[in-house]
LOTOR-88394 format. One record per residue (C-alpha): residue in one letter; y, z, x; residue number from 0. Coordinates in nm, 4 decimals. Each point is the difference from the previous one (the first is absolute). Layout:
N
{"a"; {Y; Z; X}; NUM};
...
% end
This chain:
355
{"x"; {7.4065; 1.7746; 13.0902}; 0};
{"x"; {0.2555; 0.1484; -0.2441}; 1};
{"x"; {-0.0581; -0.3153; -0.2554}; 2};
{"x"; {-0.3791; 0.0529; 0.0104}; 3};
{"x"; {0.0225; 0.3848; -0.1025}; 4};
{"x"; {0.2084; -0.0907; -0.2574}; 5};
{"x"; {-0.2613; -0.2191; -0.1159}; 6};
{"x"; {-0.2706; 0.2314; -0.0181}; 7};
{"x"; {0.1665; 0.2466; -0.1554}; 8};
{"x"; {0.0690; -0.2301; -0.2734}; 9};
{"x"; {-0.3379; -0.1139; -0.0335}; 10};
{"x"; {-0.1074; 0.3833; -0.0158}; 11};
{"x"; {0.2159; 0.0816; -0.2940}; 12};
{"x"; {-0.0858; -0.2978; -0.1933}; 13};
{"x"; {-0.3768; 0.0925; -0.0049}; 14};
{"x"; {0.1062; 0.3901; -0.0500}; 15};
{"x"; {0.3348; 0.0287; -0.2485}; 16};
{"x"; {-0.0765; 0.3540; -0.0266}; 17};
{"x"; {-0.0281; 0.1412; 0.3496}; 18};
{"x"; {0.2994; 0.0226; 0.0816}; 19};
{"x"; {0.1672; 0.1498; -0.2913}; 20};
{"x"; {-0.0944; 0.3864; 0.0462}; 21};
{"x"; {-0.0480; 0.2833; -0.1348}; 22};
{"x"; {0.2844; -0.0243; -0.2783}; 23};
{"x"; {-0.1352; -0.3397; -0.1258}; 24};
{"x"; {-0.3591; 0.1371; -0.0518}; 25};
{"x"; {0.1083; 0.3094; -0.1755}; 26};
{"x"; {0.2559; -0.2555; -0.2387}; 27};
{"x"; {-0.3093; -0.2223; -0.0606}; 28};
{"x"; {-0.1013; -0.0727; -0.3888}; 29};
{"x"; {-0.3241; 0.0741; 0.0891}; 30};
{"x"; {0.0861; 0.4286; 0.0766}; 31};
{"x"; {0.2055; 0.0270; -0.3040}; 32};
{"x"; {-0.2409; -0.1112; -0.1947}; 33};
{"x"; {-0.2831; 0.2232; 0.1215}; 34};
{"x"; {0.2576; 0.2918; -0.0393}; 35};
{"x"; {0.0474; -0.0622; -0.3686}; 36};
{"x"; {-0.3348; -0.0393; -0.0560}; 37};
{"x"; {-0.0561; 0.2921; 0.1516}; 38};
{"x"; {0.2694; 0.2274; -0.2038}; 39};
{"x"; {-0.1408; -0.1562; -0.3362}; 40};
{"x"; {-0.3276; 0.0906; 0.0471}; 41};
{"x"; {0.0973; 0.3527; 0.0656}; 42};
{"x"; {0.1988; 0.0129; -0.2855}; 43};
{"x"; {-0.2697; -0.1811; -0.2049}; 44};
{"x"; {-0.2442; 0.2732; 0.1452}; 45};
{"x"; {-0.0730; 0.2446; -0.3020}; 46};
{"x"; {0.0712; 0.3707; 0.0264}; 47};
{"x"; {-0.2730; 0.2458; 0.0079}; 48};
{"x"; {-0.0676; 0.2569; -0.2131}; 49};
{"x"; {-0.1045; 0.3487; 0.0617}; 50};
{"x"; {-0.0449; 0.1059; -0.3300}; 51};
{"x"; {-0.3184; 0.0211; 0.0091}; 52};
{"x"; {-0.0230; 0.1935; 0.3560}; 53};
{"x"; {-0.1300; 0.3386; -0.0326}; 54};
{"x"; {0.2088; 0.3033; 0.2566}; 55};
{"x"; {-0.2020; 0.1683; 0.2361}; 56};
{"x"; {0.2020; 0.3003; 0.1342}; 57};
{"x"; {-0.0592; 0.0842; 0.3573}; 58};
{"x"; {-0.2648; 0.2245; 0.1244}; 59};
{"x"; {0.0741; 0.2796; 0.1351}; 60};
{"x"; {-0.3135; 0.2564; 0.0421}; 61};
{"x"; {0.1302; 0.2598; 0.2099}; 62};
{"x"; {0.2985; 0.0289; -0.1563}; 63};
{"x"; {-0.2357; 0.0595; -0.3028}; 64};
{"x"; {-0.2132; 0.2873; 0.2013}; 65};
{"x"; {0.3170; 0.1825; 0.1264}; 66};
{"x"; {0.1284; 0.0091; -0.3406}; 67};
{"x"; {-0.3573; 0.1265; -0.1251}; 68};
{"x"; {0.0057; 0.2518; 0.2900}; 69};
{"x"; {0.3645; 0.1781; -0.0540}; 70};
{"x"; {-0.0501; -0.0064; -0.4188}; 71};
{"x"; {-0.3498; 0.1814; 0.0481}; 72};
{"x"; {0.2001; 0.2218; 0.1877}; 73};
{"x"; {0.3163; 0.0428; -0.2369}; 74};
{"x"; {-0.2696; 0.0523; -0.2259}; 75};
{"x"; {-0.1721; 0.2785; 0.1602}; 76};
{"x"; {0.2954; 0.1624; 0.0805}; 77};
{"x"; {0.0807; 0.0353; -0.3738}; 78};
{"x"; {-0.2979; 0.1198; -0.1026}; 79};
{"x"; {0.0059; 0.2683; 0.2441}; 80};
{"x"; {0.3543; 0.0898; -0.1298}; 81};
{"x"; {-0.1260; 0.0020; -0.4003}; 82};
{"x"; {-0.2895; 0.1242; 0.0610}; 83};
{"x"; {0.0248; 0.2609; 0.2566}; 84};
{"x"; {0.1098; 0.3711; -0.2165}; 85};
{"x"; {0.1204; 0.1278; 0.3227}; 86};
{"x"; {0.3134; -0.1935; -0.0383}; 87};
{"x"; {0.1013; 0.1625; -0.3205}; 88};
{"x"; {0.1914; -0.2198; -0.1596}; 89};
{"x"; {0.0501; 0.2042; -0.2698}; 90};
{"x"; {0.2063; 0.2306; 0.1829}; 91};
{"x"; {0.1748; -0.3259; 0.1671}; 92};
{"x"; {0.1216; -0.1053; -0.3378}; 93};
{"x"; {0.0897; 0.4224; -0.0903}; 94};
{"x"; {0.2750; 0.0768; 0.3272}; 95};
{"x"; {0.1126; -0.4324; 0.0220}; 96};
{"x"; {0.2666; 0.0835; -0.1936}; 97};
{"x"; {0.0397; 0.3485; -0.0310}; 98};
{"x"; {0.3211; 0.1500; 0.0136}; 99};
{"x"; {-0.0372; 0.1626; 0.3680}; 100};
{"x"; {-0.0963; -0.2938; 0.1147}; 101};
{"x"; {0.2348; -0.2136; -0.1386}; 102};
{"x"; {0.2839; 0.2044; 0.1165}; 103};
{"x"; {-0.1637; -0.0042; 0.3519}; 104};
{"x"; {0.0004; -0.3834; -0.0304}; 105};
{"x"; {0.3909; 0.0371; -0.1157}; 106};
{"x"; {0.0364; 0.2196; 0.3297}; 107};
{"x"; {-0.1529; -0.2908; 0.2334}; 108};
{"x"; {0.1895; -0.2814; -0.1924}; 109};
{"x"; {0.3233; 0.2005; 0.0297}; 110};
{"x"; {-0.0235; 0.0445; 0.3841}; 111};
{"x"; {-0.1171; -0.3934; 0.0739}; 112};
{"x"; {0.2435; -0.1252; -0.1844}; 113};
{"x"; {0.2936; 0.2769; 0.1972}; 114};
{"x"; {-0.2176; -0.0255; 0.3290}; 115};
{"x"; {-0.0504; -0.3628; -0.0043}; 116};
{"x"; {0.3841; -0.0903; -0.1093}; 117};
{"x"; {0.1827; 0.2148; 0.2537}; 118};
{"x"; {-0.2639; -0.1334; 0.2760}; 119};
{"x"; {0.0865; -0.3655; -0.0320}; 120};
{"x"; {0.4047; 0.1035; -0.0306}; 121};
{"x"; {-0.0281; 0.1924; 0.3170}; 122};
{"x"; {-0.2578; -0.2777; 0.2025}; 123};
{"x"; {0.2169; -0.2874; -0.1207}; 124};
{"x"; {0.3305; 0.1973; 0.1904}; 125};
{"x"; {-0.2460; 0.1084; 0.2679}; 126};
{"x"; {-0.1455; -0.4079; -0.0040}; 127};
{"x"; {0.4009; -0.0961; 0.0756}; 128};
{"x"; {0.0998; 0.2586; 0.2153}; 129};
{"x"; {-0.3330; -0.1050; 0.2238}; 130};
{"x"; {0.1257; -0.3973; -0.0480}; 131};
{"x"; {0.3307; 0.0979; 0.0944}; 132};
{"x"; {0.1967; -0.0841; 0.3434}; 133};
{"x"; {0.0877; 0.3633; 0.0753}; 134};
{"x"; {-0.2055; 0.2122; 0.2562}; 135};
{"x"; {0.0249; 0.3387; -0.1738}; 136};
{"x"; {-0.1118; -0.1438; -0.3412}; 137};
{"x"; {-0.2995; -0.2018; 0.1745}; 138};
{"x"; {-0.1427; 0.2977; 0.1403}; 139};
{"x"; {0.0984; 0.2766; -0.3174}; 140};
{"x"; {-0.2157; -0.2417; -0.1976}; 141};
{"x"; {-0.2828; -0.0408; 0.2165}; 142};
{"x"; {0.0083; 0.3533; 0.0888}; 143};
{"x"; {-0.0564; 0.1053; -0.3638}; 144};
{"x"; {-0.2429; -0.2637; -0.0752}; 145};
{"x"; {-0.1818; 0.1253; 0.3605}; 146};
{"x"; {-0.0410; 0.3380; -0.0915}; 147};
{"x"; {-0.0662; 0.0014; -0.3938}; 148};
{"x"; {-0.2844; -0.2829; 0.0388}; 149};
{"x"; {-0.1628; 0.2256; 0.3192}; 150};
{"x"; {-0.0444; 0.3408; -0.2589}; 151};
{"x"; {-0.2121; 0.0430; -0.2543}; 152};
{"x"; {0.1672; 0.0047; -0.3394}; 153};
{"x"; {-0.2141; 0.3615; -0.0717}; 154};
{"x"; {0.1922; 0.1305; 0.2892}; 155};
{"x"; {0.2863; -0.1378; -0.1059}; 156};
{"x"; {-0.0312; 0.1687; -0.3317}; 157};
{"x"; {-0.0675; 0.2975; 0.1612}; 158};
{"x"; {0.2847; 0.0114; 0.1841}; 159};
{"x"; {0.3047; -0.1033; -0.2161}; 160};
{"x"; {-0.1577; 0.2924; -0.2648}; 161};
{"x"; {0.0261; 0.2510; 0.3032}; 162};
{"x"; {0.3532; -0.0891; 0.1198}; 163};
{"x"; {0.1280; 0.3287; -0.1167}; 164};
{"x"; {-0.1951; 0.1470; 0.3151}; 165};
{"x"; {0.2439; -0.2225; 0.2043}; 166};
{"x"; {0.3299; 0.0315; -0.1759}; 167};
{"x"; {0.0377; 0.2393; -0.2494}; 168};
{"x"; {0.2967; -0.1325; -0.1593}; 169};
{"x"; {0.1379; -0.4233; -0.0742}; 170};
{"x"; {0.3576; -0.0592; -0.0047}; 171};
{"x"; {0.2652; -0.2583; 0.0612}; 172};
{"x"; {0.3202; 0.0414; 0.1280}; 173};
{"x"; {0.1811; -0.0784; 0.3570}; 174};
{"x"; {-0.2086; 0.0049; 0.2652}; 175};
{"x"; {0.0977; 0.2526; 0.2889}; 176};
{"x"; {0.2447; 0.1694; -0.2123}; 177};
{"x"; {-0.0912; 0.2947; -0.2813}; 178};
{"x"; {0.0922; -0.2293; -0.2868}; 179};
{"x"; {-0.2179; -0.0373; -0.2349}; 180};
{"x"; {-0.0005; -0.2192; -0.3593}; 181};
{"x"; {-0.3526; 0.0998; -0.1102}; 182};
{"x"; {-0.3009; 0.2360; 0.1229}; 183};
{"x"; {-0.2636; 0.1202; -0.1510}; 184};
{"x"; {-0.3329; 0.1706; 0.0805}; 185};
{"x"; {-0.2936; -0.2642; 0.1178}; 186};
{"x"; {-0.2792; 0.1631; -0.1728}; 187};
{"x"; {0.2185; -0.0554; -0.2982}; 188};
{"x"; {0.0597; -0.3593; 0.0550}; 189};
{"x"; {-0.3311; -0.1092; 0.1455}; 190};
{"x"; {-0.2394; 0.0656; -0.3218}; 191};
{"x"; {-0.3068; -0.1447; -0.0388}; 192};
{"x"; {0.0775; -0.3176; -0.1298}; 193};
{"x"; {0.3168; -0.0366; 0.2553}; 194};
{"x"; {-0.2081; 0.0665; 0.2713}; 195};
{"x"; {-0.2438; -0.3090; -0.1708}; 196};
{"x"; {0.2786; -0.2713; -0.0353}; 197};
{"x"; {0.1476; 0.0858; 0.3266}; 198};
{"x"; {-0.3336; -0.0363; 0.1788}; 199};
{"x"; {-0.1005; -0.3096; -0.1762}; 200};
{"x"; {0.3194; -0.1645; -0.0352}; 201};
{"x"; {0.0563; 0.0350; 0.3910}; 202};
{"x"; {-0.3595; -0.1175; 0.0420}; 203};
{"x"; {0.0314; -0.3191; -0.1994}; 204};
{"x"; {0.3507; -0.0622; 0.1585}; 205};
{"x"; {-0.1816; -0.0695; 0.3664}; 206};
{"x"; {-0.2203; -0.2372; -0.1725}; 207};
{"x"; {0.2132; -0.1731; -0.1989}; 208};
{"x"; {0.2572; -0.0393; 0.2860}; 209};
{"x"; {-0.2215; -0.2205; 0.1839}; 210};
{"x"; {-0.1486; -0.1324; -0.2773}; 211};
{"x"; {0.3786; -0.1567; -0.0811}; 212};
{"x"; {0.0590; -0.0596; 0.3421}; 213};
{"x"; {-0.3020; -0.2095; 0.0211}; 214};
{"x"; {0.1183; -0.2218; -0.2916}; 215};
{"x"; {0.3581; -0.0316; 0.0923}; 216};
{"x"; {-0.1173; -0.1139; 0.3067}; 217};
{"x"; {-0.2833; -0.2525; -0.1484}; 218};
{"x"; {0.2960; -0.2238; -0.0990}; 219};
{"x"; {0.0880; -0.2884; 0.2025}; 220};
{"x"; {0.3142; 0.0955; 0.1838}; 221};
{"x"; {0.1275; -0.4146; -0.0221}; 222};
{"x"; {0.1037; 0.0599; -0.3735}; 223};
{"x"; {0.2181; 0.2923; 0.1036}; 224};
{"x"; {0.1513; -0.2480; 0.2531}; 225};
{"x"; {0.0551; -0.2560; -0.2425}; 226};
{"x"; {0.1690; 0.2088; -0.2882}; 227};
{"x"; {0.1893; 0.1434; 0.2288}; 228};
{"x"; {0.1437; -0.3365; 0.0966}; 229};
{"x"; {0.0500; -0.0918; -0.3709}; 230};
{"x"; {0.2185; 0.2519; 0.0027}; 231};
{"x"; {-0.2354; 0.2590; -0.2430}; 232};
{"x"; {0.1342; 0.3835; 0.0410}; 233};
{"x"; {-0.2436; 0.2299; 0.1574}; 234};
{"x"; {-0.0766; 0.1997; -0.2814}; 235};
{"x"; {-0.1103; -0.3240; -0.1830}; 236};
{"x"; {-0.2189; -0.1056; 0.2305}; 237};
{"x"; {-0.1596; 0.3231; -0.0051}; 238};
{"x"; {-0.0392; 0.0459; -0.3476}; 239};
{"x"; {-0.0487; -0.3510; -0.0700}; 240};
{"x"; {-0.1986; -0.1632; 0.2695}; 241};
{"x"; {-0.1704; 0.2462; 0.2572}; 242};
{"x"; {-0.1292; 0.2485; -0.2257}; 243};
{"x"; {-0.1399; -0.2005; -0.3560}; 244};
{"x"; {-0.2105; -0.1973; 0.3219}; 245};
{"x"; {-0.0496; 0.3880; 0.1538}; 246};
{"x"; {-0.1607; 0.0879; -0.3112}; 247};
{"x"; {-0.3409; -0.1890; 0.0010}; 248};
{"x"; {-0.0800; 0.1578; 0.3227}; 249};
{"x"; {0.1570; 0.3298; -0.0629}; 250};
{"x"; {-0.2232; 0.0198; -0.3679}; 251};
{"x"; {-0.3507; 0.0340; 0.0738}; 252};
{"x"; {0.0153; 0.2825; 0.2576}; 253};
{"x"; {0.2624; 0.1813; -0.2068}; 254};
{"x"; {-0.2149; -0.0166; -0.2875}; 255};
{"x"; {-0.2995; 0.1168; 0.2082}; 256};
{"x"; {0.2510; 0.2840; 0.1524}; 257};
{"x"; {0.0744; 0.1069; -0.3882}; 258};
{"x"; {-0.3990; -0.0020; -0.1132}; 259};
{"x"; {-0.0350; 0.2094; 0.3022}; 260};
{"x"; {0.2804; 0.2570; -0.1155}; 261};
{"x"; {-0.1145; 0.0224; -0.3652}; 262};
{"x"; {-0.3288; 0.1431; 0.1746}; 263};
{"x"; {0.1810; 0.1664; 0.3141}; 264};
{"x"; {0.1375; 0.2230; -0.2843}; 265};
{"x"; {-0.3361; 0.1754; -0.0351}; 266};
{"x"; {0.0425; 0.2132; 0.3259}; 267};
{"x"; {0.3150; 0.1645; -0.1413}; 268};
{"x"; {-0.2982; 0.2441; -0.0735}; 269};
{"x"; {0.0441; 0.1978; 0.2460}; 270};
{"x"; {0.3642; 0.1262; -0.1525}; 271};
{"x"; {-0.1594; 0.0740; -0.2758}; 272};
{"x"; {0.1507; -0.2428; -0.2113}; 273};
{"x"; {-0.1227; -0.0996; -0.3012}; 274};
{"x"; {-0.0353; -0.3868; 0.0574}; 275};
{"x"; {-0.3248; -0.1603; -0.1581}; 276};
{"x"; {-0.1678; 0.0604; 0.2968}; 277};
{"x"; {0.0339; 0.3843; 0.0373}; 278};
{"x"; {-0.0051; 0.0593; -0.3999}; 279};
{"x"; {-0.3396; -0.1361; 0.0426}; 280};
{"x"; {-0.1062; 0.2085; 0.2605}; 281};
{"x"; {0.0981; 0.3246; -0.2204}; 282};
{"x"; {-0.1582; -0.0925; -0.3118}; 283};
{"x"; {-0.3418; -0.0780; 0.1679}; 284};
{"x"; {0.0140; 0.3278; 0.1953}; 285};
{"x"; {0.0510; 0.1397; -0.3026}; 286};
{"x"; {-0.3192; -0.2076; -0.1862}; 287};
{"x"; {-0.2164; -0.0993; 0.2714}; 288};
{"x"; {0.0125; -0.3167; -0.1368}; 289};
{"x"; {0.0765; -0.1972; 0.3301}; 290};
{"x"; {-0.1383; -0.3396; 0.0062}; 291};
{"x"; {0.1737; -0.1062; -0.3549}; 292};
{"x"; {0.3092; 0.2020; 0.0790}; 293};
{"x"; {0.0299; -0.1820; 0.3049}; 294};
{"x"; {-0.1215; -0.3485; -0.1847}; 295};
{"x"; {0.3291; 0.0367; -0.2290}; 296};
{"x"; {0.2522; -0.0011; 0.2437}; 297};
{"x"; {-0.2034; -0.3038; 0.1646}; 298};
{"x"; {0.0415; -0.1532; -0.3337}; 299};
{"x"; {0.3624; 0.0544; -0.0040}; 300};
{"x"; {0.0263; -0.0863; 0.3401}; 301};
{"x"; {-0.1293; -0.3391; -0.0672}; 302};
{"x"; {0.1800; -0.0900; -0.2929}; 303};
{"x"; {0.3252; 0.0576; 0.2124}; 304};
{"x"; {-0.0428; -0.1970; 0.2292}; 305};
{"x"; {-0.1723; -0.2436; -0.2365}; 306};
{"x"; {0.3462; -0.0057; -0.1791}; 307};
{"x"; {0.1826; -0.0346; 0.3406}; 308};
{"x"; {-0.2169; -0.2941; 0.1177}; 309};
{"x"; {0.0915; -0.2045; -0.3446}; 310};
{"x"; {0.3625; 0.0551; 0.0694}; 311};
{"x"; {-0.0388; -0.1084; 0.3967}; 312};
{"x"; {-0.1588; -0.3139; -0.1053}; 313};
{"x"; {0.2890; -0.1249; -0.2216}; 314};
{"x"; {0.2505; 0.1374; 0.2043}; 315};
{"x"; {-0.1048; -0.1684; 0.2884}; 316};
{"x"; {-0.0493; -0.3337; -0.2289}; 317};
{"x"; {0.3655; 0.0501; -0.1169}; 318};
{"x"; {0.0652; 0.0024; 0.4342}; 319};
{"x"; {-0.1994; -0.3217; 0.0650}; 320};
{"x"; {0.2036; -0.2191; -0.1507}; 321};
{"x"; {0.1760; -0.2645; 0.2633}; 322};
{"x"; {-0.2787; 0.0734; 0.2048}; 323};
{"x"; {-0.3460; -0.1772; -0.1707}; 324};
{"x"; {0.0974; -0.3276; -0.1714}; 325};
{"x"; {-0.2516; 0.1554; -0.3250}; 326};
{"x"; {0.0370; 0.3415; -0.1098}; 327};
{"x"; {-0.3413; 0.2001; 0.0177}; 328};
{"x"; {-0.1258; 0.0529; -0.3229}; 329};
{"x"; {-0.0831; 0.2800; -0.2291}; 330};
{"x"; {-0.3187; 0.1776; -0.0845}; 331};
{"x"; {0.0824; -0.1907; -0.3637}; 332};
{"x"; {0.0839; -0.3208; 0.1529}; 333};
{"x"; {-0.3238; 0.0121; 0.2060}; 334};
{"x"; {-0.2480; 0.1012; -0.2866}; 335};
{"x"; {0.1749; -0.2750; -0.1706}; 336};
{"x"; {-0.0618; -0.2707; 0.2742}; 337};
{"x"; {-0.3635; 0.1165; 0.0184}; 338};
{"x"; {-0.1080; -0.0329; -0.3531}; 339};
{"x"; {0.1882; -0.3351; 0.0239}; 340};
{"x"; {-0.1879; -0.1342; 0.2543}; 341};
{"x"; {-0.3299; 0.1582; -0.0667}; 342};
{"x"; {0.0580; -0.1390; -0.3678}; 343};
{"x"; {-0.3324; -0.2429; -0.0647}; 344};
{"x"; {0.1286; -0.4020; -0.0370}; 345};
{"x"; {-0.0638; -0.1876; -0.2629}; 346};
{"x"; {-0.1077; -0.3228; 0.1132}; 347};
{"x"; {0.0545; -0.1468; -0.3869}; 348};
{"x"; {0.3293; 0.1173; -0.0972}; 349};
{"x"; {0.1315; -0.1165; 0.4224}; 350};
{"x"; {-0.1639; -0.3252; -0.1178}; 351};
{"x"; {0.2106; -0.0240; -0.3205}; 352};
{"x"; {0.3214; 0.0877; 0.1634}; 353};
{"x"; {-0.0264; -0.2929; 0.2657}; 354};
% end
């Protein structure tokens, strides 16, 4: 039986070599390497085209085309109504823009953002640590003052800090509980007008700007604390170094924002009486009747502050970016630059030549 399987299965690869030799032999056969060359010639025989001669069709995009009809009729309207209008009196704009009450008003509001806004952030980034920190009594000072000054109403708060000599009627410092006493003086005295301003702004901005600061303290990831402190990196450093150039992306925009809404916040200082833009305003159109351009300047001035404040927010926060987007956002320069670049018609010829 074994001697006659043997046999056939002799016989069977006689009449078929290839059968049994498998996949490998096939693949190795003359035959496949030859069609595979031929193959790979012919595509590298195969002649490249040439767009040259293709003409560009942009995209179309009509509603993008009837929205941008829509909002320039409008633009449009809206600036004929403002050239055209007498009511607005623009000659009047252009008499008090820079007149010299109202400039010294502007020096006024400038003088108490920049004191205001200062001593706020100071006292909100003690008030941001003392709320971050691991004692009880500091927790709950911070949040108390943060509680209380964000619950009032800044006017009240104005209202009171310029009455405090109803309350105390003299300030001093000394020991407590004892009748020693290093300085004192009368509180009318010391609370003027523009004391009882900074105080009332300054300790409105601080509750703000403490959690503002908290919030981007605690944005960072609290693993890279863990691992500089295992490399050994003082505490200090990795404050300075680490938690807070990451803190200040997030803690940017909303200060910013908190800053824009100062520079204006200064306008209801008014009722001190103190001459700030806002209030020097108010006395020269009493004085005119000239309201609606009166009020139009300090708009203008308005805007151009915080038109001044959003340029330097923009580059400050693109100084701040850097480590975290692999391409730094570009400039207002940088992007009319790219557009005209790629907006720029080709030139099918001179592409031509250069190939």
């Amino acid at each position: 039986m074994s001697s006659a399987a043997t046999t056939a299965a002799q016989s069977a690869q006689e009449q078929a070599p290839g059968a049994f030799l498998g996949r490998s032999a096939v693949a190795e056969s003359p035959t496949a390497d030859a069609a595979q060359s031929a193959a790979a010639h012919s595509a590298a025989a195969r002649p490249v085209a040439d767009y040259s001669g293709y003409k560009l069709v942009p995209a179309r995009q009509p509603w993008r085309w009837v929205g941008t009809v829509l909002v320039a009729l409008g633009v449009v309207a809206v600036g004929w109504s403002l050239a055209t209008n007498p009511r607005w009196e623009w000659g009047v704009v252009a008499q008090w823009f820079t007149g010299q009450s109202v400039v010294n008003g502007l020096g006024e509001t400038l003088k108490l953002t920049a004191i205001s806004g200062a001593l706020g952030f100071v006292l909100g980034f003690i008030l941001a640590l003392m709320r971050l920190s691991a004692s009880p009594l500091l927790v709950s000072v911070s949040w108390t003052f943060s509680w209380i000054f964000r619950s009032t109403p800044l006017l009240v708060q104005m209202l009171l800090w310029y009455n405090l000599g109803y309350l105390y009627e003299k300030i001093s410092l000394g020991i407590p509980f004892t009748d020693i006493r290093f300085f004192e003086v009368q509180t009318t005295t010391l609370i003027s007008q523009f004391a009882a301003a900074v105080l009332g702004l300054t300790l409105n901005q601080a509750a703000y700007s403490a959690e503002i600061i908290r919030g981007g303290i605690l944005s960072v990831d609290q693993g890279q604390l863990e691992a500089a402190a295992a490399l050994g990196i003082p505490a200090w450093r990795r404050s300075t170094r680490i938690v807070l150039p990451q803190a200040m992306r997030a803690i940017l925009p909303t200060a910013f924002n908190e800053i824009i809404g100062l520079v204006k916040g200064t306008s209801i200082v008014y009722v001190l009486a103190y001459s700030e833009l806002f209030y020097t305003v108010q006395v020269i159109y009493n004085r005119t009747q000239q309201v609606l351009p009166l009020l139009l300047v300090a708009t203008l001035w308005y805007v151009a502050i915080t038109s001044v404040l959003s340029v330097f927010q923009y580059y400050i926060e693109r100084h701040y970016s850097k480590g975290a987007v692999r391409n730094l956002p570009l400039t207002p320069l940088q992007k009319a630059r790219k557009f005209f670049a790629t907006h720029a018609p080709v030139n099918f010829d001179r592409a031509k030549e250069t190939r």
